[in-house]
N, C-alpha and C positions, 0 to 999 in steps of 0.2 A: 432834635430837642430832647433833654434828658427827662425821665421822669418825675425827680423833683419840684424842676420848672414848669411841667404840666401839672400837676396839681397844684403848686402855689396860685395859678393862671387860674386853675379852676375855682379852687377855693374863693379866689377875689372875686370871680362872677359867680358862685353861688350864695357869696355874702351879701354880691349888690342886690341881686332877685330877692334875697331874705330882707331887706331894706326896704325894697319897693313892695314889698307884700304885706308888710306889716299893718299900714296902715287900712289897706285895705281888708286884711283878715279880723284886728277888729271889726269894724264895720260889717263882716256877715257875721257875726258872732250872733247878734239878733234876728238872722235873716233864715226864712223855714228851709226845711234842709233839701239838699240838692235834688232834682226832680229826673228819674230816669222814664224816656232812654233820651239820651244827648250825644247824637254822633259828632254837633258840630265840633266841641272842642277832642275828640277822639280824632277828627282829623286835619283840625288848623289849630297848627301847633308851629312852637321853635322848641329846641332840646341841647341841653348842653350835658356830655355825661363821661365817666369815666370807666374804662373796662378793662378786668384784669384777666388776662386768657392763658387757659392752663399750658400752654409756651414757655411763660414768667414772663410776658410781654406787658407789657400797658399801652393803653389808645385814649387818646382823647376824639369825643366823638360831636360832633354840632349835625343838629338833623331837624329836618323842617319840613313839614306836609301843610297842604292850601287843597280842601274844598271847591273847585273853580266851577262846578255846576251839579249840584246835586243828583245821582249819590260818586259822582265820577269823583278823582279826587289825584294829585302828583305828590309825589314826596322824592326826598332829598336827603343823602349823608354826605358828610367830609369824616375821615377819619386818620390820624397821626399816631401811628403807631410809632415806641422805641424802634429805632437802630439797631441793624441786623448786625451780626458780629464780626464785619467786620465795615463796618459805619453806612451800608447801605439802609436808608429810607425807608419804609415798611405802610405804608397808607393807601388808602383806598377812596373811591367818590365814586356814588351810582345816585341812579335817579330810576323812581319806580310810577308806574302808570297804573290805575287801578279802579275798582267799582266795590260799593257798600251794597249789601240788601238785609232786609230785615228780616231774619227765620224766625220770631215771634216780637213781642213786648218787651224785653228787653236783652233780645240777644241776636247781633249783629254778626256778619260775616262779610269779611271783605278779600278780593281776590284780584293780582297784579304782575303784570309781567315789569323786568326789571332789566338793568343793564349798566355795567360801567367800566372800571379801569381800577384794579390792584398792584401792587408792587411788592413783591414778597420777598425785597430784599435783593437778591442778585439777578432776580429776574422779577419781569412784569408781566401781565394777561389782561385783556380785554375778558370781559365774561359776559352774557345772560341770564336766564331763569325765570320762573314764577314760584309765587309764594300765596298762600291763601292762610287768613287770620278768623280766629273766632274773639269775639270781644264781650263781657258784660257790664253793668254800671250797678253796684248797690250801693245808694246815697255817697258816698264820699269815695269811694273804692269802685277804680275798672280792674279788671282781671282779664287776660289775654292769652292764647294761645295759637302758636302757628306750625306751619310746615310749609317749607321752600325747597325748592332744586334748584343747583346754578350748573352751568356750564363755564366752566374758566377755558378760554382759546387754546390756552397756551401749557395747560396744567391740568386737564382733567375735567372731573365732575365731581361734585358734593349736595350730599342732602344734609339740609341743616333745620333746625327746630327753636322756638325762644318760647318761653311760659313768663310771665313775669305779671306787675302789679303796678298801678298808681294810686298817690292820696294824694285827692285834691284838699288842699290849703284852704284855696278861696274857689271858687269856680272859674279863676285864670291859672293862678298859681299851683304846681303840681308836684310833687317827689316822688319818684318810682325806682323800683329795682326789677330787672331782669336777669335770666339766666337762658343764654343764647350762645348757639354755633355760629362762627362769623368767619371772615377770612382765615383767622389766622387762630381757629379752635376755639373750643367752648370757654365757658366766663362769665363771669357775673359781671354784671351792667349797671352803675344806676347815674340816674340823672336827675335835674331838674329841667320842668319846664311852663314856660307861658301858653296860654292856650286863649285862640280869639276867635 
């Protein structure tokens, strides 16, 4: 898929999310301001985002984490990176296992082993790794920082890092921008997302 038609694709679903938020961001406009600390929407989420990595690559990336027993928590990415040069496929999907705890009142750390399947074009890897996050929430804004190591099977090892930010909308609705190492080099990240 070329890059234009990934961002058209985007754009139309960060129009709809802007639609369905509307109505509700009126309606907290009168509502007292956001109450930290709130891990639940920090880790039940959906994301839709797009990333440009210093390659000249672009990805479009959908990623989704669930909560499933407090503070344990799963998350998920799919990610569609441009065609390699010479039309190989460039995409990635892992899935990470993980644990929250609180080092004070409002500032969280969370730590996860991980695991998936990349394609870097003419060749593919299996990988693992773990990653550990520090998180905090002031009123409308989280701030985040991390540090991961992967093992790719078939290609090595990489230590990788993202710092990045969210502004919550409404206390569902979200806009963030990161700057992260990922498969395929460093880049700026941003996305929206829903948070339940």
């Amino acid at each position: 898929m070329k890059t234009l038609t990934k961002l058209v694709g985007c754009s139309a679903i960060v129009s709809a999310f802007a639609m369905l938020a509307a109505p509700t961001l009126a309606q907290s406009q009168d509502s007292s301001p956001f109450k930290a600390p709130q891990t639940r929407q920090a880790f039940n989420f959906i994301s839709l985002g797009v990333a440009d990595h210093d390659a000249g690559d672009n990805s479009i990336i959908l990623e989704g984490s669930y909560e499933f027993n407090a503070p344990w928590f799963v998350s998920g990415y799919l990610r569609d990176g441009d065609d390699g040069p010479f039309g190989d496929g460039r995409d990635a999907q892992g899935l990470k296992f993980g644990r929250y705890l609180w080092l004070n009142h409002n500032l969280v750390a969370d730590f996860s082993g991980r695991l998936g399947q990349v394609d870097f074009g003419p060749e593919d890897s299996a990988y693992w790794g773990v990653e550990g996050n520090l998180r905090t929430r002031i009123d409308r804004f989280e701030l985040y920082a991390g540090l991961g190591w992967v093992d790719y099977m078939d290609a090595g090892s990489d230590s990788q890092y993202q710092f990045g930010s969210r502004f919550y909308l409404t206390p569902e609705f979200a806009v963030g921008a990161r700057y992260q190492d990922s498969e395929f080099g460093d880049g700026l990240r941003i996305d929206v997302s829903y948070h339940f």
